[in-house]
Short mmCIF file of the C-alpha atoms (twelve columns), coordinates in Angstrom:
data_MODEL
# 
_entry.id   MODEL 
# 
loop_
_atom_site.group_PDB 
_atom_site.id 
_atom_site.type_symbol 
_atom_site.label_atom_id 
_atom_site.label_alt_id 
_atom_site.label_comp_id 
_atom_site.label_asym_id 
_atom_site.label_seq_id 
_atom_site.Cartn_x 
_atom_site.Cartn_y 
_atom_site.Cartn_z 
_atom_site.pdbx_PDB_model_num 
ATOM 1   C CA . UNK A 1   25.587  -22.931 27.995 1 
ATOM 2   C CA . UNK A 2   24.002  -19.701 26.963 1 
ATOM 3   C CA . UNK A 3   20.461  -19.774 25.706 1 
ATOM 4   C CA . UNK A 4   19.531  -18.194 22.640 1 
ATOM 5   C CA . UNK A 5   17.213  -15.449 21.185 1 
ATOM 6   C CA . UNK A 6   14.896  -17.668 20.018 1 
ATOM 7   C CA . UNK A 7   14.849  -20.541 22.743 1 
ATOM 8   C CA . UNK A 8   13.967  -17.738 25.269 1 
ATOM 9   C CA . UNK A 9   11.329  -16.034 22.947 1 
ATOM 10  C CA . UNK A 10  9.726   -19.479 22.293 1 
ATOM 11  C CA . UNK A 11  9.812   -19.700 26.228 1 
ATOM 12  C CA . UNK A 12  8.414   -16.633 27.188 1 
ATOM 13  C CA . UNK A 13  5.534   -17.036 24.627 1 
ATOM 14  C CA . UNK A 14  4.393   -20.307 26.214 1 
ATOM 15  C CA . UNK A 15  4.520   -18.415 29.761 1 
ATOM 16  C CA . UNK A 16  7.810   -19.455 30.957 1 
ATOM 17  C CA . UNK A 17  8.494   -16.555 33.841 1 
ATOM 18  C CA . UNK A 18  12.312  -17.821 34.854 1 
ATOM 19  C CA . UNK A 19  13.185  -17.646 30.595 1 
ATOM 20  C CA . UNK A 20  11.867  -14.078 31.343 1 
ATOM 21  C CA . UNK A 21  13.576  -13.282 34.113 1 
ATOM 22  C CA . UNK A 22  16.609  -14.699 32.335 1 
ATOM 23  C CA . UNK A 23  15.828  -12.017 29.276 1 
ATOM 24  C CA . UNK A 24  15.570  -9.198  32.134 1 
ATOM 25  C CA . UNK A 25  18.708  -10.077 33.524 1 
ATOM 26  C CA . UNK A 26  20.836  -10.119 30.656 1 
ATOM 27  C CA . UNK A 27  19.843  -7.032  29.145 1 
ATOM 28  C CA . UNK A 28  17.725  -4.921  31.688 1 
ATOM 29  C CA . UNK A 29  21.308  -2.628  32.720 1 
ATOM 30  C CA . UNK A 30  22.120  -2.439  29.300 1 
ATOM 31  C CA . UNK A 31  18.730  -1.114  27.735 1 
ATOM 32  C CA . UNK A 32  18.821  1.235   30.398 1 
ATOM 33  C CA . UNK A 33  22.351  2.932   30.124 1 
ATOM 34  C CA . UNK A 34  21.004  2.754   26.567 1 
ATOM 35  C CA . UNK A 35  17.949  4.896   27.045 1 
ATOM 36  C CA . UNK A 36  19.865  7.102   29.534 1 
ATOM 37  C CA . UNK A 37  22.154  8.830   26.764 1 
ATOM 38  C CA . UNK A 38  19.086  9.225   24.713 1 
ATOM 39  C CA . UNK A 39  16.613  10.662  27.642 1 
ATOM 40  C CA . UNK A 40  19.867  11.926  30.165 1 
ATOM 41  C CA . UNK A 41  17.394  10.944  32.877 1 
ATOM 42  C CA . UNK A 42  18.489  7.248   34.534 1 
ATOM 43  C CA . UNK A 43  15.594  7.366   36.506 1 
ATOM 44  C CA . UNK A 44  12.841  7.737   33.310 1 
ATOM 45  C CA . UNK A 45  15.147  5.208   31.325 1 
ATOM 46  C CA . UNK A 46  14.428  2.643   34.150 1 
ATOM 47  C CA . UNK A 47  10.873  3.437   33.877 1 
ATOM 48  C CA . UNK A 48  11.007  3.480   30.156 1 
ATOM 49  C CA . UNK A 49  12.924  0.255   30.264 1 
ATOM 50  C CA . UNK A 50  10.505  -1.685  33.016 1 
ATOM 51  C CA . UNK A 51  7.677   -0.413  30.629 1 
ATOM 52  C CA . UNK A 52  9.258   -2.206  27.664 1 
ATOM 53  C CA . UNK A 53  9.535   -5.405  29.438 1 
ATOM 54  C CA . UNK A 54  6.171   -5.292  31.621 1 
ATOM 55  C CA . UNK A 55  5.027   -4.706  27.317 1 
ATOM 56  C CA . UNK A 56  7.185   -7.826  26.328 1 
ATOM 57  C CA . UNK A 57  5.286   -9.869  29.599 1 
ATOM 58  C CA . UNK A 58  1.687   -8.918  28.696 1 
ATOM 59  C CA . UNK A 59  1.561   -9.585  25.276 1 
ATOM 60  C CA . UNK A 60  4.139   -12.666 25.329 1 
ATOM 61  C CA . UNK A 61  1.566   -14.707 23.305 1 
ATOM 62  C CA . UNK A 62  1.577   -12.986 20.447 1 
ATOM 63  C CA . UNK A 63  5.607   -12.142 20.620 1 
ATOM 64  C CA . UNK A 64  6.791   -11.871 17.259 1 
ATOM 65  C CA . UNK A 65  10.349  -10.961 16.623 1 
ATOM 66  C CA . UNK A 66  11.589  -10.899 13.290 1 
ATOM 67  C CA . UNK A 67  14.914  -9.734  14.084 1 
ATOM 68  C CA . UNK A 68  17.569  -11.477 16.604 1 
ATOM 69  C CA . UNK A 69  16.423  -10.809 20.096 1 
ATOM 70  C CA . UNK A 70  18.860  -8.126  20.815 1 
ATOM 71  C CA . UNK A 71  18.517  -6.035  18.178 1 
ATOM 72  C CA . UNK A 72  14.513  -6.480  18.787 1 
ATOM 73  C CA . UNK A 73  14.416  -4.985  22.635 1 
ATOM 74  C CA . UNK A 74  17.194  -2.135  21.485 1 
ATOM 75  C CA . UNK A 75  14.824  -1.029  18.570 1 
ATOM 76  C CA . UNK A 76  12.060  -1.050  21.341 1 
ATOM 77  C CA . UNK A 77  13.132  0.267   23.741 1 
ATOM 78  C CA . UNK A 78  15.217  3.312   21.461 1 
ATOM 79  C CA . UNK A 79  11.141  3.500   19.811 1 
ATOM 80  C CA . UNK A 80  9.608   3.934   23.689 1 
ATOM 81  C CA . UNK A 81  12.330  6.377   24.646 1 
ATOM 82  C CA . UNK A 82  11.696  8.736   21.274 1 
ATOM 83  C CA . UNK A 83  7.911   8.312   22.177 1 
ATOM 84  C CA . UNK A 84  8.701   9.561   25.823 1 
ATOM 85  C CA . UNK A 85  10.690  12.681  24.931 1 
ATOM 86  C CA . UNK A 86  7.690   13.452  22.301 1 
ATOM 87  C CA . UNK A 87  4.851   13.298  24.788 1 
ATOM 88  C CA . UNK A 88  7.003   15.273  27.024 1 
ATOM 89  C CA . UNK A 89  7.355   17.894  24.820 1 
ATOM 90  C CA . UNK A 90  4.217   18.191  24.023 1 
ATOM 91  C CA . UNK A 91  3.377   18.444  27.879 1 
ATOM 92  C CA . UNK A 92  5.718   20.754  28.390 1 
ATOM 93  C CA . UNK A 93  4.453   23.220  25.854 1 
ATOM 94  C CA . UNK A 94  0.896   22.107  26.862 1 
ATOM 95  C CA . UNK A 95  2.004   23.301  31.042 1 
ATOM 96  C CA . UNK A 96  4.035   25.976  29.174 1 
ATOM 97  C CA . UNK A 97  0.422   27.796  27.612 1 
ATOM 98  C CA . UNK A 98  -1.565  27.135  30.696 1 
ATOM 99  C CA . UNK A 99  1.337   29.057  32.575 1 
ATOM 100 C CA . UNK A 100 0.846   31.749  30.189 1 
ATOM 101 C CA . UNK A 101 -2.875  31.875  30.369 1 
ATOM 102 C CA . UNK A 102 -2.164  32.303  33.869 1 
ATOM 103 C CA . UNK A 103 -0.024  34.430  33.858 1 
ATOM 104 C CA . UNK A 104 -2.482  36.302  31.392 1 
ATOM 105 C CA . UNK A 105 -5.310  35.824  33.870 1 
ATOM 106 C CA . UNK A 106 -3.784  36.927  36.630 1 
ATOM 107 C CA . UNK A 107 -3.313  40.498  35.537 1 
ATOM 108 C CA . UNK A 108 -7.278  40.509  35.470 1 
ATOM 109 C CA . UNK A 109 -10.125 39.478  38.153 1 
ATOM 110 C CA . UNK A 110 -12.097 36.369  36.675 1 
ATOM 111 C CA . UNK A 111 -15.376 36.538  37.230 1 
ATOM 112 C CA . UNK A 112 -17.302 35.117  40.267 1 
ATOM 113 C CA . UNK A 113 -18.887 32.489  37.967 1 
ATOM 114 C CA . UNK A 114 -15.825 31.323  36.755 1 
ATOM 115 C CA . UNK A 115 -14.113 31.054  39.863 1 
ATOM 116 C CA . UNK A 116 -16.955 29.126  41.090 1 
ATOM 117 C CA . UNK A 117 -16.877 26.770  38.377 1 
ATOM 118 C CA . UNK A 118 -13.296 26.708  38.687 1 
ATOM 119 C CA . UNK A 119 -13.158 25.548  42.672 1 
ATOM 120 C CA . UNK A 120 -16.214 23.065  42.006 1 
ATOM 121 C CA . UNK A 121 -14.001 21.506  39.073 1 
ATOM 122 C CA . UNK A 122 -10.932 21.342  41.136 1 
ATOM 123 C CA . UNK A 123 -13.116 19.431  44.376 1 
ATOM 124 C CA . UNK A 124 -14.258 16.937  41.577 1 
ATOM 125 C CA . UNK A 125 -10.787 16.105  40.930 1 
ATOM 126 C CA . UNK A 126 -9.260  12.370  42.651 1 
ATOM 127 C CA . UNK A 127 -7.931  13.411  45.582 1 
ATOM 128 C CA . UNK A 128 -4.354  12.672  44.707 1 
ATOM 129 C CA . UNK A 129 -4.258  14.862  41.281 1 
ATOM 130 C CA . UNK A 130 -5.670  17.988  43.405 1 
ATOM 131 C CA . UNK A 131 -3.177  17.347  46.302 1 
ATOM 132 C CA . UNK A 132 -0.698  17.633  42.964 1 
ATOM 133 C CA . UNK A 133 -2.307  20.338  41.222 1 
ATOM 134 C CA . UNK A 134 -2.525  22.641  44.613 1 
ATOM 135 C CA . UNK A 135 0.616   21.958  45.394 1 
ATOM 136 C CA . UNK A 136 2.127   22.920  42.162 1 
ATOM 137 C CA . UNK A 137 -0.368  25.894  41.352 1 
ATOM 138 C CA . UNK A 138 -1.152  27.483  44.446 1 
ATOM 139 C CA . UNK A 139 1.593   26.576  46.449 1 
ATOM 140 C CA . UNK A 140 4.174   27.216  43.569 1 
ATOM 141 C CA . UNK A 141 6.140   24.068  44.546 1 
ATOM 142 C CA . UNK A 142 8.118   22.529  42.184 1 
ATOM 143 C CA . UNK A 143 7.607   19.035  40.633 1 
ATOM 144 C CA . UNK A 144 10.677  17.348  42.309 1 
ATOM 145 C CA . UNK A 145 9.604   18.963  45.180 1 
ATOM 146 C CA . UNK A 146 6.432   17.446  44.899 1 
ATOM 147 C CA . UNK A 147 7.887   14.252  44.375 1 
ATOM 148 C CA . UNK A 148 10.362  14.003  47.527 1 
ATOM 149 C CA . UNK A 149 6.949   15.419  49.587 1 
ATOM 150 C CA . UNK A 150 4.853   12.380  48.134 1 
ATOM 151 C CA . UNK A 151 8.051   10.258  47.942 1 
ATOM 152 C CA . UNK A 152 6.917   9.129   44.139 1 
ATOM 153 C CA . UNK A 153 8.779   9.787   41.066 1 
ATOM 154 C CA . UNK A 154 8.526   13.324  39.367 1 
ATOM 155 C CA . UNK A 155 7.512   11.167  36.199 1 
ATOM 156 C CA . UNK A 156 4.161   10.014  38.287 1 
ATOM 157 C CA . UNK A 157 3.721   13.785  39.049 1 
ATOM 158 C CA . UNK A 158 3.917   14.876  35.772 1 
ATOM 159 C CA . UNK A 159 1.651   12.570  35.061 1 
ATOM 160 C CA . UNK A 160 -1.017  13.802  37.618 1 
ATOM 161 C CA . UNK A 161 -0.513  17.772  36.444 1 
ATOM 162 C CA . UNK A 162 -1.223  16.617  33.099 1 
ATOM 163 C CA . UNK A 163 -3.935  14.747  34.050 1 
ATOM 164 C CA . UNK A 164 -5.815  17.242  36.224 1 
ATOM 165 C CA . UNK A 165 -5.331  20.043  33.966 1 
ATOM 166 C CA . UNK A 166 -7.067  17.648  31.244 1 
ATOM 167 C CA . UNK A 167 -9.718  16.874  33.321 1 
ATOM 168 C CA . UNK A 168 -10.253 20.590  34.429 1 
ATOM 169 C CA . UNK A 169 -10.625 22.124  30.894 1 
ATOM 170 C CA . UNK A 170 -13.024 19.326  30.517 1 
ATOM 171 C CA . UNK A 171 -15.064 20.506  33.821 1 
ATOM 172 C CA . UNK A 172 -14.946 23.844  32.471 1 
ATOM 173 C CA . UNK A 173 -16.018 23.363  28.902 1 
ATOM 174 C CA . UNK A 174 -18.791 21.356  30.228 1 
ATOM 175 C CA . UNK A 175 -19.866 23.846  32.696 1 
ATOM 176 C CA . UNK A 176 -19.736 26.277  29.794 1 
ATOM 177 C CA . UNK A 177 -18.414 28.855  31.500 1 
ATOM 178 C CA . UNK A 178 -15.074 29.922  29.467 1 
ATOM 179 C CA . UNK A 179 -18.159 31.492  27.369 1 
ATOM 180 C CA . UNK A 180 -17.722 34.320  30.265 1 
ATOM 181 C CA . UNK A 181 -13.850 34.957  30.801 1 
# 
């Protein structure tokens, strides 16, 4: 007997893990060869995917679907994929001007001061992020590269470029010194 949309909804909202697992059984491939042909990555669909349904888990109490069940986790998951590919662009053309200021800056000596600033910003950094961002900066390794070294998903290290380079501006805007380059 196959369980329906709403049995296992009403299930998972009262906390029932196995009418869960159930849901993730039945559609976990399929959302994900689904999110493949919109991200051509199988490897950020799965994460995109296991996001959507580690979402669905968390906030099973207040689970509201309006729609049948299936067409509810497509529209989801086609809604986390689109988000993906937008915060990824705007990373890339985030990485894609500090590459350019770099490259910019590099034609030119920066200043003692802001090289100073600059090393005690990148020593405040967790250690993993500044293991990623010297790797990838000053070592010029790529990001999968970076990922089979660390054995973690390039997604992760995207994640920790983005985030140091964030938390660097923020050093240096604090310390004031862009005022001098």
């Amino acid at each position: 007997m196959e369980v329906t949309g709403s049995i296992l909804t009403e299930a998972i909202k009262k906390g029932d893990y196995i009418a869960f697992n159930q849901l993730f059984s039945k559609y976990y491939a399929h959302l994900c060869a689904y999110v493949f042909k919109i991200t051509d990555d199988y490897s950020t669909a799965e994460d995109i995917v296991q996001e959507l349904f580690v979402k669905i888990w968390v906030t099973r109490s207040n689970l509201e679907i309006s729609t049948n069940l299936n067409n509810y986790l497509f529209v989801s998951a086609r809604n986390h994929a689109f988000n993906y590919l937008r915060q990824e662009n705007n990373r890339r053309k985030l990485l894609e001007k500090v590459h350019l200021f770099s490259n910019e800056s590099s034609q030119e000596i920066a200043p003692p001061e802001f090289i100073d600033a600059l090393e005690k910003c990148i020593d405040k950094l967790p250690s993993r992020t500044k293991q990623v961002l010297l790797m990838n900066k000053f070592k010029t390794m790529k990001l999968n590269e970076i990922s089979l070294e660390l054995q973690t998903s390039v997604k992760t290290i995207k994640n920790q470029l983005w985030k140091a380079i964030k938390m660097l501006r923020e050093c240096l805007t604090d310390s004031e010194v862009t005022q001098i380059v």
